[in-house]
ROSE-4610 file (N, C-alpha, C; in Angstrom, 1 decimal, always signed):
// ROSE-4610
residu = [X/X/X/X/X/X/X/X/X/X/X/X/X/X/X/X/X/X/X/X/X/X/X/X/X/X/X/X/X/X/X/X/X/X/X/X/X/X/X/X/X/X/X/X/X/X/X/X/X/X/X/X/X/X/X/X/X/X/X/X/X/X/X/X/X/X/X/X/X/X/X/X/X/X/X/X/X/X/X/X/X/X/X/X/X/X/X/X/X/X/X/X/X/X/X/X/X/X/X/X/X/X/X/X/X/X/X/X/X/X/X/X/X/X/X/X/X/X/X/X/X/X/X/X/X/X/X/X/X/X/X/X/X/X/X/X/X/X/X/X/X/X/X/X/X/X/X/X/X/X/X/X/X/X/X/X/X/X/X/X/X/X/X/X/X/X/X/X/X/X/X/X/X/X/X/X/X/X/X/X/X/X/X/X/X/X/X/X/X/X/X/X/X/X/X/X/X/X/X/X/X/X/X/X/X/X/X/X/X/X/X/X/X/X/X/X/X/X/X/X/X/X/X/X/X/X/X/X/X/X/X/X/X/X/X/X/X]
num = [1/1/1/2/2/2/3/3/3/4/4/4/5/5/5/6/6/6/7/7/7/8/8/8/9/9/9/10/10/10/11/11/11/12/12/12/13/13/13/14/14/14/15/15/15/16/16/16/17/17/17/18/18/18/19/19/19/20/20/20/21/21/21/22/22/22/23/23/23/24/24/24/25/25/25/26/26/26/27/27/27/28/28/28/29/29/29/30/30/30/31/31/31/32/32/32/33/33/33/34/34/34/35/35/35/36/36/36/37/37/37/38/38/38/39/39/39/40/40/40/41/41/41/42/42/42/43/43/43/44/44/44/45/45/45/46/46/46/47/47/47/48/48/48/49/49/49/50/50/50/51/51/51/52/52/52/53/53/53/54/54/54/55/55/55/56/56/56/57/57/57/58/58/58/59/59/59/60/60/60/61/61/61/62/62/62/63/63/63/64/64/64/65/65/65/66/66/66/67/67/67/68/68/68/69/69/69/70/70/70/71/71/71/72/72/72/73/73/73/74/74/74/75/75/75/76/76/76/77/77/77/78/78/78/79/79/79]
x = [+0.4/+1.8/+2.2/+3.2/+4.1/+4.3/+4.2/+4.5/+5.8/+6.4/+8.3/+8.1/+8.2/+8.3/+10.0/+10.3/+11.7/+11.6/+12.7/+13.0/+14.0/+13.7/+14.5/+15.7/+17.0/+18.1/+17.0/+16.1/+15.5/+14.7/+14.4/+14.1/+12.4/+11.7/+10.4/+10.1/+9.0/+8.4/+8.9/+9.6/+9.4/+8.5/+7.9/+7.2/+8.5/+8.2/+8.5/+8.5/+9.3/+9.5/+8.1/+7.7/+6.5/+5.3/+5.0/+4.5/+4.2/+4.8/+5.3/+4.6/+5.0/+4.6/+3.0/+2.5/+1.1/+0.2/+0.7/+0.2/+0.0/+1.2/+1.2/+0.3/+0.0/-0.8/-2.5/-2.4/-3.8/-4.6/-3.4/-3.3/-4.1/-4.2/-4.6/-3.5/-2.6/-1.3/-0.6/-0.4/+0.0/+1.7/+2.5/+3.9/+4.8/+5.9/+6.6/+7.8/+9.1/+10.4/+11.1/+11.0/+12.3/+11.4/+9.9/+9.3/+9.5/+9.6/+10.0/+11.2/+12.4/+13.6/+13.8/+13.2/+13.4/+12.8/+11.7/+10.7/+10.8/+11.0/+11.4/+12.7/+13.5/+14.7/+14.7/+13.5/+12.9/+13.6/+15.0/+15.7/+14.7/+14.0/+13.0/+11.5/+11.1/+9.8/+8.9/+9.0/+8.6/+8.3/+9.3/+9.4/+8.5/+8.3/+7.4/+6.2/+5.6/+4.7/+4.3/+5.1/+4.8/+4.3/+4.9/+4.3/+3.5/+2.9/+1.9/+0.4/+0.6/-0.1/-0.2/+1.1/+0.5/-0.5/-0.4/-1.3/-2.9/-2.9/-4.2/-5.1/-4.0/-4.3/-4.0/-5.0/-5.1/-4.4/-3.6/-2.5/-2.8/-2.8/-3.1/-1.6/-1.1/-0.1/-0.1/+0.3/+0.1/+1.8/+1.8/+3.0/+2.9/+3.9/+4.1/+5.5/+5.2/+6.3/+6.8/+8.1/+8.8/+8.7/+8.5/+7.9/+9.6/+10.6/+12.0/+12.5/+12.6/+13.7/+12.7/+11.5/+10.9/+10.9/+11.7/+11.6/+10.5/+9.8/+8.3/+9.1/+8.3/+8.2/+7.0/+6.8/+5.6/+5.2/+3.3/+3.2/+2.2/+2.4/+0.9/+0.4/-0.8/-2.1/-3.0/-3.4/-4.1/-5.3/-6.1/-7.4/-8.6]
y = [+1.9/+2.2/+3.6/+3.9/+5.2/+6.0/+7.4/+7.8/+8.1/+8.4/+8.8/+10.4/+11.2/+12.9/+13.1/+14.0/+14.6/+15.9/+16.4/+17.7/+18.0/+19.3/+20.0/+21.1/+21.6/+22.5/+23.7/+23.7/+25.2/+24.4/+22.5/+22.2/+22.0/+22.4/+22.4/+21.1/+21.0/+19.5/+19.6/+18.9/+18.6/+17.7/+17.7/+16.1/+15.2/+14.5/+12.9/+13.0/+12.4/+12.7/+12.2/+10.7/+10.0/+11.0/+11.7/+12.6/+13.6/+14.3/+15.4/+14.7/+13.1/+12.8/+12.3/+11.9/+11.6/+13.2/+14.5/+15.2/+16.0/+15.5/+16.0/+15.0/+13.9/+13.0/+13.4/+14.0/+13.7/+15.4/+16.2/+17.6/+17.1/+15.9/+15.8/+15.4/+15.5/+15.3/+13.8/+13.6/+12.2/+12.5/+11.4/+11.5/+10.0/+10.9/+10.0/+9.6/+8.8/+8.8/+10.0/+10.6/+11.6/+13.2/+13.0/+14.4/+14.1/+13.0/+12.5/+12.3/+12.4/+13.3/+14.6/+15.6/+16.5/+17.5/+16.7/+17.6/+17.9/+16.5/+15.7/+14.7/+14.9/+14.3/+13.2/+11.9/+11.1/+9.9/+9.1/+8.1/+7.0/+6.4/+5.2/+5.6/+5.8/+6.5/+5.3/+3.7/+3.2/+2.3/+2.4/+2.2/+3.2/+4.4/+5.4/+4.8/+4.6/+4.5/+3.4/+2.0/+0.8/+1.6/+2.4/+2.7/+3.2/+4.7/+4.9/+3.7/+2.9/+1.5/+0.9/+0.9/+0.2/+0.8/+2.2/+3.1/+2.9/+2.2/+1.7/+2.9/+3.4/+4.4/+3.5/+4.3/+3.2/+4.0/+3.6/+4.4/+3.4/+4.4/+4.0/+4.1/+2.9/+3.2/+2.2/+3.8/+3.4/+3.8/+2.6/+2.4/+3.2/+4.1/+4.9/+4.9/+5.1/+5.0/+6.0/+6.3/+7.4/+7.1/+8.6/+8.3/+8.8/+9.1/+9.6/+8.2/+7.5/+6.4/+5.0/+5.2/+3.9/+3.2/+3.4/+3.0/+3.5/+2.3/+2.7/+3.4/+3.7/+4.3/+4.3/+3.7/+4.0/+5.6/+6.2/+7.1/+7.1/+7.6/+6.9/+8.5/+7.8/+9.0/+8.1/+8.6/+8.5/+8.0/+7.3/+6.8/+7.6]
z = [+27.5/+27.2/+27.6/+28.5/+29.0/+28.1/+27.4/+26.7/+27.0/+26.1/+26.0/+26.1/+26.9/+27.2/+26.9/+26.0/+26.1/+26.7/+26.7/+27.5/+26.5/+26.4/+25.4/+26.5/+26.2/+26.9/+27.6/+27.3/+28.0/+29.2/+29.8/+30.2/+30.0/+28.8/+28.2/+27.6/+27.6/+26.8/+25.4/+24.7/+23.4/+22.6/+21.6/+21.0/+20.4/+20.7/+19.8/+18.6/+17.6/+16.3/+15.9/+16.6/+16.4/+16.7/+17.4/+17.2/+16.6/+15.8/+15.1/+14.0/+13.7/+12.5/+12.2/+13.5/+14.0/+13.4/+14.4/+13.8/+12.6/+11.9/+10.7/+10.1/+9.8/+9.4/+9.5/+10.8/+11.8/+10.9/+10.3/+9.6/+8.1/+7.9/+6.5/+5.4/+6.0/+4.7/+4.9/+3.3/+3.5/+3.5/+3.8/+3.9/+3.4/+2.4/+1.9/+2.9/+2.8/+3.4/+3.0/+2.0/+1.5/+2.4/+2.4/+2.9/+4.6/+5.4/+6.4/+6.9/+5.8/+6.3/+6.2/+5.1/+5.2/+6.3/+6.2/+7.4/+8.7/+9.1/+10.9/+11.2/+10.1/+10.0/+10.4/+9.9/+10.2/+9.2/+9.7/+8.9/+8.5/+9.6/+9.3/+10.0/+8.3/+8.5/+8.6/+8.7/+8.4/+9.9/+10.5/+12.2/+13.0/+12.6/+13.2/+13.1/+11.4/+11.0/+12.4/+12.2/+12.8/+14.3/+15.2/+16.1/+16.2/+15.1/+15.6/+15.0/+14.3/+13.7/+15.2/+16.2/+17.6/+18.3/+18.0/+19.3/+18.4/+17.7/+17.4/+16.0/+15.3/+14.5/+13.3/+12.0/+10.7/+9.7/+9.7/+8.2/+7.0/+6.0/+4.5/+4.1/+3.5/+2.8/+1.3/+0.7/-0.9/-1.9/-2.8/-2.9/-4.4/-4.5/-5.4/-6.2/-7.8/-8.4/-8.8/-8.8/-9.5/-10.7/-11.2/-13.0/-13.4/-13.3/-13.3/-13.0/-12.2/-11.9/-12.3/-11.9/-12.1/-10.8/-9.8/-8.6/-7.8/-6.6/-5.8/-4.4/-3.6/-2.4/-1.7/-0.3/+0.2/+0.1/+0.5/+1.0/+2.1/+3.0/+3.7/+4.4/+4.4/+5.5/+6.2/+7.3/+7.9/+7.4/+8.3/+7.1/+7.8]
């Protein structure tokens, strides 16, 4: 599969949001949807996930409840 290269106004490589979020994962830290908008302004953290799950990487995702609302949220890391 082709990687997607962006170019940033100064004409330099930028990473991929999917990237950004691979390496932050690959860093040891697990990631929720609300730390995946604030961090990488990442709307659907859950479409990333799905790709980097294509490039053949094993994400752990564990479903977590808010002890405040009572409502879950994925979080996932890297396995």
């Amino acid at each position: 599969m082709a990687r997607k290269i962006n170019i940033n106004e100064n004409g330099t490589h930028c990473k991929t949001q999917k990237d950004r979020i691979l390496d932050y994962l690959m860093e040891g830290h697990s990631l929720t949807p609300l730390e995946a908008l604030n961090l990488f302004g990442c709307f659907r953290l859950g479409a990333r996930i799905a790709d980097i799950k294509g490039e053949g990487y094993l994400i752990r995702t564990d479903r977590v409840k808010d002890p405040r609302t009572g409502k879950y949220y994925a979080s996932y890391s890297l396995v």
